[in-house]
C-alpha positions as CSV (number, residue, x, y, z in Angstrom):
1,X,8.5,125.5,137.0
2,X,9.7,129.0,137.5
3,X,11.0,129.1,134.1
4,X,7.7,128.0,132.4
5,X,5.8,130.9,135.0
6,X,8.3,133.3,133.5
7,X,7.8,132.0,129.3
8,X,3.7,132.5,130.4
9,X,3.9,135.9,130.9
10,X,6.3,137.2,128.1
11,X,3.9,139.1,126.2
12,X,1.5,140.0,129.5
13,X,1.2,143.8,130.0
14,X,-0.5,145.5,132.8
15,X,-3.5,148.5,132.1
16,X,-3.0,150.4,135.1
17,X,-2.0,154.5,135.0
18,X,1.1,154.8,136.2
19,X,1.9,156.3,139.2
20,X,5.2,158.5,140.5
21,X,7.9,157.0,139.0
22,X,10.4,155.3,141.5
23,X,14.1,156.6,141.6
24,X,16.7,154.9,138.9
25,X,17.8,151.5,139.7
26,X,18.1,150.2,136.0
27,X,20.7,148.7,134.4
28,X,19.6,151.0,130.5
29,X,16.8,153.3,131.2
30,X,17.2,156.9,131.1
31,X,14.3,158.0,132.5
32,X,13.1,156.9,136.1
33,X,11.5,153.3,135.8
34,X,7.8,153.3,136.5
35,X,6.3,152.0,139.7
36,X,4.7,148.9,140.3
37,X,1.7,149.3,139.1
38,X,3.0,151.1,135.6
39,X,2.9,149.1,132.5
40,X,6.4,149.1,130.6
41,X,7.8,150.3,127.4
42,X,7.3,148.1,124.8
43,X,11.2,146.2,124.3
44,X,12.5,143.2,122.1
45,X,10.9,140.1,122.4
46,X,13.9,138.7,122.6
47,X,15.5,139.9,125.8
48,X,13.3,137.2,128.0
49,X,14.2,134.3,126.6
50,X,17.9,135.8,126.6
51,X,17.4,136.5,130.8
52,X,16.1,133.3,131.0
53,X,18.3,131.4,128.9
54,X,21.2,133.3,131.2
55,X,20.0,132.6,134.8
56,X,18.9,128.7,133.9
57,X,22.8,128.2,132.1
58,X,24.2,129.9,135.0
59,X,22.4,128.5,137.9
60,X,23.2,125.2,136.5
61,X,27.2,125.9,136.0
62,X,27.3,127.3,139.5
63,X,26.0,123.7,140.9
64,X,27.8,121.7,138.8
65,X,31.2,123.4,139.3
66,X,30.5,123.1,143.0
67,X,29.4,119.7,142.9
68,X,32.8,119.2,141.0
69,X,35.3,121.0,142.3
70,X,34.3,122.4,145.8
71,X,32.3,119.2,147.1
72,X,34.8,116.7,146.0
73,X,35.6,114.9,149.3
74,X,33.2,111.9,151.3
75,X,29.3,112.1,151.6
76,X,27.0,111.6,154.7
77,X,23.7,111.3,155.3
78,X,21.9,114.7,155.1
79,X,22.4,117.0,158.4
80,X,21.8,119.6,160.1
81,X,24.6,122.0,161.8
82,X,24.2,124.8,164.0
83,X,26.5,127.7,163.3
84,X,24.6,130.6,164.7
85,X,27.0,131.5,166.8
86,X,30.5,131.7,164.9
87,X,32.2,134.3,163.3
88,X,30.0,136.9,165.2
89,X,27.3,136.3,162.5
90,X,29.4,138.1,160.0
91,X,28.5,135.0,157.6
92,X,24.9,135.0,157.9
93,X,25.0,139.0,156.7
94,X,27.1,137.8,154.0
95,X,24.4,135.1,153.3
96,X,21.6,138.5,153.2
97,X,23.9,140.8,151.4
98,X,24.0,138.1,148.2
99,X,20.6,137.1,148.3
100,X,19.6,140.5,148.3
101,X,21.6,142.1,145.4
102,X,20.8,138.3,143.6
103,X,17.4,139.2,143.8
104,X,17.1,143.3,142.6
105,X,19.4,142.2,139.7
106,X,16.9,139.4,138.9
107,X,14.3,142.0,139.3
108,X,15.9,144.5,137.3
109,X,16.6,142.5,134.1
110,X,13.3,140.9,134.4
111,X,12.5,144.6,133.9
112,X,14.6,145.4,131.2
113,X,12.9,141.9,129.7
114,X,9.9,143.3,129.3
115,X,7.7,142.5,132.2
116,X,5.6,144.7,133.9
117,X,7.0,145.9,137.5
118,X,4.8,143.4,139.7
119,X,5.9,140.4,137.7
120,X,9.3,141.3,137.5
121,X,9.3,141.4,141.5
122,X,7.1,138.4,142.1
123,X,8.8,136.0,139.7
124,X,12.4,137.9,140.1
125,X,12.1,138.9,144.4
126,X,13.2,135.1,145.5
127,X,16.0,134.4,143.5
128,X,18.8,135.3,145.7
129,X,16.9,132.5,148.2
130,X,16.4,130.2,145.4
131,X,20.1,130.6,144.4
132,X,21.9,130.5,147.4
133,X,20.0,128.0,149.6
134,X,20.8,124.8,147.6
135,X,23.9,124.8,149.2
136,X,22.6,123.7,152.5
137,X,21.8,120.7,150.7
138,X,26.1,120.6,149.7
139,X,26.7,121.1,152.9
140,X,24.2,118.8,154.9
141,X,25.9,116.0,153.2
142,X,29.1,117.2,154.2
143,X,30.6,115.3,157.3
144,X,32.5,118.3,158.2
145,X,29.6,120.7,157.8
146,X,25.8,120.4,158.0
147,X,23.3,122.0,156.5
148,X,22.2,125.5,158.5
149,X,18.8,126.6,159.1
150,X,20.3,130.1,159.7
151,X,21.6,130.2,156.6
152,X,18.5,129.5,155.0
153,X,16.6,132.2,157.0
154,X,19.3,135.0,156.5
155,X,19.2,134.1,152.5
156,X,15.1,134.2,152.9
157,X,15.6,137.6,154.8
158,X,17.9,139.0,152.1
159,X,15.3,138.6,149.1
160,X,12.2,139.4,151.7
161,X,14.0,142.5,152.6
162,X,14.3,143.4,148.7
163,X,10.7,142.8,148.1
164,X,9.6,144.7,151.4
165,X,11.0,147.7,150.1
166,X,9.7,147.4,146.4
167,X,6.3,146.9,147.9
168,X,6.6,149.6,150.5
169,X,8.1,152.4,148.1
170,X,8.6,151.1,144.7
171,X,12.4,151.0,144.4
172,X,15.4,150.6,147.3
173,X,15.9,152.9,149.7
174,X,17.7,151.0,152.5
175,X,20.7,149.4,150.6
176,X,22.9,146.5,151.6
177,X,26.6,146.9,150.4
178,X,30.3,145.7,151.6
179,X,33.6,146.9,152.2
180,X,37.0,144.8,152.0
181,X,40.5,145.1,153.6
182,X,43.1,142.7,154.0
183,X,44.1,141.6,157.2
184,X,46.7,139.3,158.7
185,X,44.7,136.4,160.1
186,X,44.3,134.3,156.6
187,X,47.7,134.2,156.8
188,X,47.9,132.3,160.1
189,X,45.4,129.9,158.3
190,X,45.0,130.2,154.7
191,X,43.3,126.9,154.3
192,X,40.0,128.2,155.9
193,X,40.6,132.0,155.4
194,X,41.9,132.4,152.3
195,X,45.2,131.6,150.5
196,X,44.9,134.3,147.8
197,X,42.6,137.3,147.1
198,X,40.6,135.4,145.8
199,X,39.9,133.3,148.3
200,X,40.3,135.9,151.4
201,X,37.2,138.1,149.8
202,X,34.8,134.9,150.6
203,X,36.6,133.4,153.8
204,X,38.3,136.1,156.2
205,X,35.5,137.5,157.8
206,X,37.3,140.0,159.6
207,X,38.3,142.3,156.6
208,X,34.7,142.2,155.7
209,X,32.8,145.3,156.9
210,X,28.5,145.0,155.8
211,X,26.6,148.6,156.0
212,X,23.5,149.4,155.6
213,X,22.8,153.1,153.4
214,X,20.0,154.7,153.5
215,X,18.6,157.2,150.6
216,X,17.6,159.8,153.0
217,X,16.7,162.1,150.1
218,X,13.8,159.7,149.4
219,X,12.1,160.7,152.4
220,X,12.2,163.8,152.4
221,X,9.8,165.8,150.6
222,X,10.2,166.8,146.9
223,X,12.0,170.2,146.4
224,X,14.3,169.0,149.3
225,X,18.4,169.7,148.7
226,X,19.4,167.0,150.2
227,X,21.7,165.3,147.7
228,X,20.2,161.7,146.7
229,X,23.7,160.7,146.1
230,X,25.1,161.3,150.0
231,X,23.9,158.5,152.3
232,X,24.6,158.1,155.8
233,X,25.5,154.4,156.6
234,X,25.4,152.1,159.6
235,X,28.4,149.4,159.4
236,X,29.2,146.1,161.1
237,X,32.2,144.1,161.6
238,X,34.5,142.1,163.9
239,X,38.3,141.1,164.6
240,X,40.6,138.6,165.5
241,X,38.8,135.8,164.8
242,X,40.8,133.2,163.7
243,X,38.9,130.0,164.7
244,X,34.4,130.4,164.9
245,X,35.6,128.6,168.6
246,X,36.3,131.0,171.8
247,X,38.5,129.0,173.5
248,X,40.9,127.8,170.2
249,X,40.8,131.6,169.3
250,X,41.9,132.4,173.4
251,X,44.4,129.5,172.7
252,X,46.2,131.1,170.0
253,X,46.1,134.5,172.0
254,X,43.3,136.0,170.3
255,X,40.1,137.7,171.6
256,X,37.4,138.3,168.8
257,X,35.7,141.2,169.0
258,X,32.7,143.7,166.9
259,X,33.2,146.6,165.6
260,X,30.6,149.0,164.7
261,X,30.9,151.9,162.4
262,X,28.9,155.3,161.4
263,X,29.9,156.6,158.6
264,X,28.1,157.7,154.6
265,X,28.3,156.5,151.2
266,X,28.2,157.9,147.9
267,X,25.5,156.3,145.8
268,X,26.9,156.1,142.3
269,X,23.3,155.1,141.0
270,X,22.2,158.9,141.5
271,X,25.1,160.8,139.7
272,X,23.6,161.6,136.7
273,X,24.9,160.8,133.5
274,X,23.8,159.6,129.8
275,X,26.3,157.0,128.9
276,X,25.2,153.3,129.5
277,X,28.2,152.0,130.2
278,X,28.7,154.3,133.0
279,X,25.1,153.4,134.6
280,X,26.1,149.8,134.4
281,X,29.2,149.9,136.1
282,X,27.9,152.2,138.8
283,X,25.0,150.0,139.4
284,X,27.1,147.3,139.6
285,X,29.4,149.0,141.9
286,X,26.3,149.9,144.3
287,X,26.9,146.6,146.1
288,X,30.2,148.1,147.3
289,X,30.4,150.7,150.3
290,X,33.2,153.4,148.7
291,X,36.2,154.4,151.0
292,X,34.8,157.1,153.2
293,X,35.7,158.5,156.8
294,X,34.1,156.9,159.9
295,X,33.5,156.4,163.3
296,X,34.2,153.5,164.8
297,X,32.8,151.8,168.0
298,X,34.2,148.6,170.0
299,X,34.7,147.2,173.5
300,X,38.4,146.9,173.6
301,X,39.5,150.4,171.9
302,X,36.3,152.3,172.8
303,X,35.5,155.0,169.8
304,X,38.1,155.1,166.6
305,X,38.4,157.6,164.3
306,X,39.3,156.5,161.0
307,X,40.0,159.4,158.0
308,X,39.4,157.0,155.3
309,X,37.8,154.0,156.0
310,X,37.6,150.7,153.5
């Protein structure tokens, strides 16, 4: 169904005067990308089908890989789990980091397909939901697992949180993004934390750190000098967590505990430059918090300095 929707509107263009163009999030423009309510440059006709063609071989791939080689043990009735309280929620962040950054990349090439701005966020804005949440279904038949409502809403807040902020300002200004280090928990249990690198970027939640950026030069007025580029950044984590259970984590003489951090972040989207190959990888990159100094805040070491945090 969403693929017909999407084949409807190919050729659909919006009459409305465009407005102040929104900052650069694209993938190949040059120049800003218009607003919502802009109509767009005219482009191949054949860049739609090729998104389309893309997302529907991928999607499909994804499941059937999964169903093959990730879900490969006994089935159960369909169930429900809840697992709101394990692993300090650092999983249900993870579930609204990917469903946002699914969703502005669906956004953005249904862009650079062709569509005006409103399509492209209405047809593109619930992807990362749409993705993501038919694992719940992998899971709930799962007799280790279960499927988890919270799951579902973080991936629904993830997407909803990327349309918010196209509808409210026409572009992102409150970004998402994730830092890794390795730590030495996976290898007290590899076969839920990791066994490689691999593995340990998905599973060990405590060398994931989320942050949140914010374009602060986007609210300020125009002429300002603050760099678009510098963002100050709010970031979560937590430690010692080698079981999502207190007590087996007290057992093997482990307290799990958050961490908070205050630190900033160097948008790579706003350093200028010509070459496409460079705004590709640097929006690609944009999920990623860089390695920068920070603060850090938590109950058992009170307030941590770090020079270069990652």
């Amino acid at each position: 169904m969403i693929l017909g929707c999407l084949l409807a509107v190919a050729g659909a263009r919006a009459q409305v005067p465009p407005v102040r163009p929104a900052a650069n999030d694209s993938v190949t423009l040059l120049a800003p990308r218009p607003a919502l309510g802009a109509a767009p440059a005219p482009v191949p006709r054949h860049r739609l089908p090729l998104v389309i063609g893309t997302f529907a071989t991928g999607y499909a791939g994804t499941y059937y890989a999964l169903s093959r080689g990730w879900y490969t043990g006994p089935r159960s009735l369909f169930h429900w789990f809840d697992d709101s309280r394990e692993w300090k929620q650092l999983d249900k962040v993870g579930h609204l980091w990917g469903a946002f950054h699914e969703s502005r990349g669906a956004v953005d090439w249904l862009r650079w397909a062709g569509l005006t701005p409103k399509q492209a966020l209405w047809y593109g804005g619930f992807v990362g939901f749409l993705l993501q949440s038919p694992i719940e279904y992998f899971d709930g038949r799962d007799p280790a697992y279960g499927a988890s409502a919270t799951d579902l809403a973080a991936n629904f807040a993830g997407s909803a949180g990327l349309i918010a902020q196209q509808l409210a300002w026409g572009e992102v200004r409150l970004m998402p993004k994730v830092s890794f280090r390795k730590t030495p928990y996976a290898l007290r249990r590899p076969n839920v934390l990791g066994s490689n690198l691999g593995e340990r970027l998905l599973k060990d939640y405590n060398g994931q750190t989320y942050w949140l950026c914010a374009d602060v030069g986007a609210f300020l007025p125009e002429g300002s000098r603050w760099p678009r580029w510098l963002q100050p950044a709010l970031g979560y984590g937590a430690q010692q967590m080698l079981y999502n259970d207190a007590d087996a984590n007290r057992a093997a003489g482990l307290d799990a505990y958050r961490q908070y951090y205050l630190s900033f972040d160097i948008d790579l989207r706003h350093i200028p430059t010509r070459s496409k190959a460079l705004r590709t990888v640097f929006y690609v990159a944009s999920i990623f918090h860089l390695p920068a100094p920070a603060l850090e805040l938590n109950r058992k070491r009170g307030l941590v300095l770090h020079g270069l945090y990652h």
